[in-house]
N, C-alpha and C positions, 0 to 999 in steps of 0.2 A: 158688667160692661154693657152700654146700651150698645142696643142691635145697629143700630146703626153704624156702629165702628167695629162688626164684626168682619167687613171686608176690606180695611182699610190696611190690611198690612197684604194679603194674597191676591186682590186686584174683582175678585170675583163677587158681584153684586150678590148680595139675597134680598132681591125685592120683595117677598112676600114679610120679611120683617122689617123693612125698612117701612112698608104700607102700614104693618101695625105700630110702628113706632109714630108713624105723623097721626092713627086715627087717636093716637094712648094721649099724644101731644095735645088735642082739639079736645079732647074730655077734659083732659087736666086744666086746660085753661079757661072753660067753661065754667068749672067748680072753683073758679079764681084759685087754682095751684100754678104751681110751674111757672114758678115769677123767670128763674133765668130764661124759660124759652119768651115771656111778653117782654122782657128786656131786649131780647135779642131781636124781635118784631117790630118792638116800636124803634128799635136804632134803625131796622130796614124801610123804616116809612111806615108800619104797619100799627100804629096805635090800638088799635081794639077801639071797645071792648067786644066787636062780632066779628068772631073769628069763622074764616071757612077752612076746609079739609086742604084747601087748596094754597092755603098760606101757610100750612104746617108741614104740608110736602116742601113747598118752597124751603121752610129752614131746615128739614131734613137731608135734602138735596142740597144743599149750602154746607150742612155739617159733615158730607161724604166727597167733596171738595170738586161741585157742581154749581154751575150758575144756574142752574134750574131743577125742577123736578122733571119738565117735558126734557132738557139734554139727558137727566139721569138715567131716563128709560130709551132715550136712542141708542146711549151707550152699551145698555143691558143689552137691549135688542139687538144690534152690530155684533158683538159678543156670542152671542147664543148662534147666532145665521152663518158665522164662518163657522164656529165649533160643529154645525151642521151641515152645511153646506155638501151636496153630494159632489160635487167637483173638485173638493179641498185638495185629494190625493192624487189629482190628474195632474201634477203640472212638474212632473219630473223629479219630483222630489225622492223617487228611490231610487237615484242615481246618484244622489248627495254626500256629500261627506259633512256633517256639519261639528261644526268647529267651535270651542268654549275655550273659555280659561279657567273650566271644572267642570266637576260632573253632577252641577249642580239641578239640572235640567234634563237629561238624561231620557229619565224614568219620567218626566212629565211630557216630556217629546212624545217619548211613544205613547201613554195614555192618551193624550190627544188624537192620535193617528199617525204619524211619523212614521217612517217604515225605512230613512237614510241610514247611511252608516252615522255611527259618532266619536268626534275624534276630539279627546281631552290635552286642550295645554294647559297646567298649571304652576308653569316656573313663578313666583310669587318676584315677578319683577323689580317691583316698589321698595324691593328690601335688599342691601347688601349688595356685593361689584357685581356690575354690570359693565364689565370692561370689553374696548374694541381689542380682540383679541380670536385667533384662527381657531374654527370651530373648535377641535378637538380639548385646547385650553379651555376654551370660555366655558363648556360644559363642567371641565375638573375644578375650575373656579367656583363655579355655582356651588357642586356639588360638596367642596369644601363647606363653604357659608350656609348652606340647609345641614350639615353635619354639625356644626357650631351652635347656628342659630335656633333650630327644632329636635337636637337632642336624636337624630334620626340614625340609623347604620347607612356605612356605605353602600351593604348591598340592597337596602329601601331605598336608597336615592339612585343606585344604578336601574332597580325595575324599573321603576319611575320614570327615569329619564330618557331608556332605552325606547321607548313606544313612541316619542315626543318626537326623539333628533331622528328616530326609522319615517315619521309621518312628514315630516319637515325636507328629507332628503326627497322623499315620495311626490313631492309634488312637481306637474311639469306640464305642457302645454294642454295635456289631456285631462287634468284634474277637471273635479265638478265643486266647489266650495262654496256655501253659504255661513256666514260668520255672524254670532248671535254676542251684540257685546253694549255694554252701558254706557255710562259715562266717566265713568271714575280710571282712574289711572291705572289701575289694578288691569283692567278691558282696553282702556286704550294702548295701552305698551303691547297686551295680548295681541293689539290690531296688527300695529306696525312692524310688531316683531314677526307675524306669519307674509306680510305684504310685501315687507322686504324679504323674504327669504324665496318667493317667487322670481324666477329666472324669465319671464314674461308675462303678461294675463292669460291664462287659462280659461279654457275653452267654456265656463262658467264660474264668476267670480261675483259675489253676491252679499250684501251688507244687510242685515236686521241690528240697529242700533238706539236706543231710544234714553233720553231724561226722565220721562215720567210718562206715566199712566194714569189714566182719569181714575178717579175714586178711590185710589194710592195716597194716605196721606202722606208717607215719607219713604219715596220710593226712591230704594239703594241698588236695586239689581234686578235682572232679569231671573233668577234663581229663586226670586223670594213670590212668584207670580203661579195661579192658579192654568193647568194644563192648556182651557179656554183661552184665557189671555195670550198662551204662546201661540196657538191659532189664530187669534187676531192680528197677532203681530206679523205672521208668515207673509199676508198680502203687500205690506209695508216695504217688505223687499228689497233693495235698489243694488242694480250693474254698476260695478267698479270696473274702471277702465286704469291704462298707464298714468293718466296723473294722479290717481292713487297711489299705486305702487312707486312713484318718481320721489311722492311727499314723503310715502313712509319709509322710503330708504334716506330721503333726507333726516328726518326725525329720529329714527333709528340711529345713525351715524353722528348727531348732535346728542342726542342720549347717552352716549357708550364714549361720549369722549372726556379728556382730562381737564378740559376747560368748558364750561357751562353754556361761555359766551353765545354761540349757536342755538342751543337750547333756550335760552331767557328770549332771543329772535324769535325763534318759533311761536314760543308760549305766547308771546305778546301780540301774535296776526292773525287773523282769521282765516280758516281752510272751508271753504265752501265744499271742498270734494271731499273732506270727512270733518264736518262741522264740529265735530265733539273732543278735538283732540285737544285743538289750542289751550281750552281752558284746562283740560287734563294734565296737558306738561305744564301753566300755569300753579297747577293746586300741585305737582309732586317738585316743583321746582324749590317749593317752601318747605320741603323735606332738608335742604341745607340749613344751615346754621345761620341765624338770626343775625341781622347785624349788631342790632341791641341786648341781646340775651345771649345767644349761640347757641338756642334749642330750635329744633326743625319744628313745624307749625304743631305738629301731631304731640309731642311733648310737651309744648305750651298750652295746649288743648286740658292737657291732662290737670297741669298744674293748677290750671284756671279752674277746672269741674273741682278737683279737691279743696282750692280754695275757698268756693261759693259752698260746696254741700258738708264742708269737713270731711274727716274719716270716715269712708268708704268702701263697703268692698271691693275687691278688683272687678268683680263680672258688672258688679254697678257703676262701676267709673265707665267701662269700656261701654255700656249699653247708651250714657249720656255723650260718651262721642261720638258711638256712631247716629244718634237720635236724634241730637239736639244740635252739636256745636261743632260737627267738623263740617265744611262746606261741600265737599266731597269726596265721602266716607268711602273708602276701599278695603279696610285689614278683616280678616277673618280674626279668631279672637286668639289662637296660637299666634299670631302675627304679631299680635295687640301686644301679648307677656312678652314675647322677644321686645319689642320695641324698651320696654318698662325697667329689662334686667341693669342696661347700664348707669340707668338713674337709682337703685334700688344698692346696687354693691360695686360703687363707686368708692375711694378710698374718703371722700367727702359726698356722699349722699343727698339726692338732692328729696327723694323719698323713702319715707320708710315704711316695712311690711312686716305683719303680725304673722306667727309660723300658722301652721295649716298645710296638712296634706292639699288640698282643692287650691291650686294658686288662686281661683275663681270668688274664692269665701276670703281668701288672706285679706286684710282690711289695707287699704293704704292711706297714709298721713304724708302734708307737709314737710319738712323739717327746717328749720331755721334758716336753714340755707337757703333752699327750695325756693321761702319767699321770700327772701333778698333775689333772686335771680330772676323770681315770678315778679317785682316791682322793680326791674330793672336799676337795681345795684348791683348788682353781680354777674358778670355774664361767664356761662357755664365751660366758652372755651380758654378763660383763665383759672379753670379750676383742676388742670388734666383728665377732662374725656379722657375716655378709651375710643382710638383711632375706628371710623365707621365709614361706608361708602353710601353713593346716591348717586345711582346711574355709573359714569364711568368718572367719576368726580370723588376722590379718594381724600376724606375729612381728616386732618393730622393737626391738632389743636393748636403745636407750636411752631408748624410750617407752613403760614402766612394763606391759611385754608380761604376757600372761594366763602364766602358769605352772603346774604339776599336782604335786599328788603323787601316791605312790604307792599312795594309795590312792582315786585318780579326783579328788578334792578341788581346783577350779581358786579363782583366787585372781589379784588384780594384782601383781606383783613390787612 
């Protein structure tokens, strides 16, 4: 793999190969090699045939998903100065409680410098009821559906969940919170779900939220970023006040309820006081049932990568959604298999799988069906689904279930 795309999945520059990658670029093209890079040069204006060092950085800084090679090295630079910065750790931070929806960051907190507490939520939201229902239920409910849906014991989902509802009760005027979270629905439900469960703002209440990262070519998460990068992002910051907390208890209560209508409201306006949400309930709104097919966005994803690549393995299918073709990708990859079983050992299959201990290696195909339902002749809620939730919106194929299109637009079948 060229050096240049060795940083493009952890956020973390390596200039010293990226330099030899533009001087290896200026030789090659000298010795008239490396036709795709004079392709790429003269589509930029840059016809040759005298090339400088300086237009090779340019397309290497182009190919690290930079408008320049001088932004590429501000970037580094910025980078490296908070990661150093002798003041990093003065600013109250080990008073914090910082807050995920995994522990996926953790261990990079602290390599950085961190010194807060760290407090893990990860109810996998996006999946299965999510009903308005008094605490004590709503937890047995969950705990139900992660016993169904990941194969887990009760007393794995009781440790689990004990630390979560004791941090949740725990919070109260005095808390100190900073909340590290993305874009995807996965992070923003995480958001709303701790925001509304605040009984006022607390005496520090504090947002790290971002889409993307410079020299990231397809950045899914804050969990997938290099120690440095979560240093950069500390300065970024921003106080949350009560119109926070006022949205996400609206949000919250539109999410968890039995009719959508609220929720497709929300998804469809823009929230300046948490900018990221709207499209979040947007992209998990399309987790309902299709008006033309009746598969949620995330199974039609599926259908369509099988379609175009054939048979499949399963770890292959799931790496092309989350890569390529979901618009914003949230599943962990036990997620993914859940999502896969009721298409798979449906009484009418809409895919099928090759045995294999590794469900990762099991291959998956079309079946007949499949693509009648993937060219919308068939839609999958006249073929008896097995009954599934989204949000607090309870999917029952033959009782006149909420439906979406595609353009957020919910509706009763």
């Amino acid at each position: 793999m060229p050096a240049t795309y060795t940083s493009r999945h952890h956020g973390l520059l390596d200039l010293p190969s990226l330099r030899k990658r533009a001087k290896r670029l200026l030789k090659a093209l000298k010795n008239n090699e490396a036709d795709d890079a004079r392709a790429q040069l003269s589509a930029l204006g840059l016809p040759g045939p005298d090339y400088r060092l300086a237009d090779t950085q340019w397309l290497v800084a182009r190919e690290a998903g930079f408008a320049s090679w001088p932004k590429l090295i501000a970037h580094a630079d910025r980078v490296a100065f908070t990661a150093r910065h002798p003041d990093f750790a003065a600013t109250g931070e080990a008073t914090v409680q910082h807050w995920r929806c995994g522990n996926d960051i953790e261990h990079r907190l602290r390599t950085a410098g961190f010194s807060g507490a760290f407090q893990m939520f990860d109810d996998p939201m996006v999946m299965g009821p999510v009903p308005a229902l008094p605490d004590d239920e709503y937890w047995a409910v969950r705990a139900a559906y992660a016993q169904q849906a990941f194969a887990l014991s009760a007393r794995d989902i009781a440790q689990r969940q004990a630390p979560q509802r004791e941090a949740l009760a725990r919070l109260n005027a005095d808390s100190e919170l900073v909340l590290w979270c993305e874009a995807d629905a996965y992070d923003q439900l995480f958001l709303i779900r701790v925001l509304a469960s605040l009984p006022r703002v607390p005496r520090r209440l504090e947002l790290i939220e971002t889409n993307q990262v410079p020299g990231v070519q397809r950045f899914i998460g804050i969990g997938q970023l290099a120690p440095d990068l979560l240093a950069w992002l500390w300065p970024q910051r921003r106080a949350l006040g009560e119109d926070a907390l006022a949205l996400a208890r609206e949000a919250w209560a539109a999410y968890t309820a039995s009719d959508p209508s609220d929720w497709a409201n929300l998804a469809a306006r823009q929230h300046p006081v948490l900018p990221l949400l709207g499209p979040a309930l947007a992209r998990q709104l399309q987790e309902l049932p299709g008006v033309d097919d009746g598969l949620s966005l995330t199974l039609r994803l599926v259908l369509r990568i099988l379609a175009a690549e054939g048979e499949l393995a399963a770890g292959k299918v799931f790496d092309h959604l989350m890569m390529s073709y979901d618009p914003l990708p949230c599943l962990g990859d036990l997620m993914f298999h859940a999502l896969l079983q009721p298409l798979i050992h449906a009484p009418r299959p809409l895919l099928a799988e090759t045995p294999g201990n590794d469900w990762r290696q099991r291959h998956l195909r079309l079946t007949e069906l499949g693509e009648q339902v993937l060219l919308g002749r068939s839609n999958w809620l006249d073929l008896s689904p097995a009954d599934r939730w989204v949000g607090g919106v309870h999917v029952v194929a033959d009782q006149s279930p909420w439906v979406v299109s595609v353009k957020g637009e919910v509706r009763r079948r």
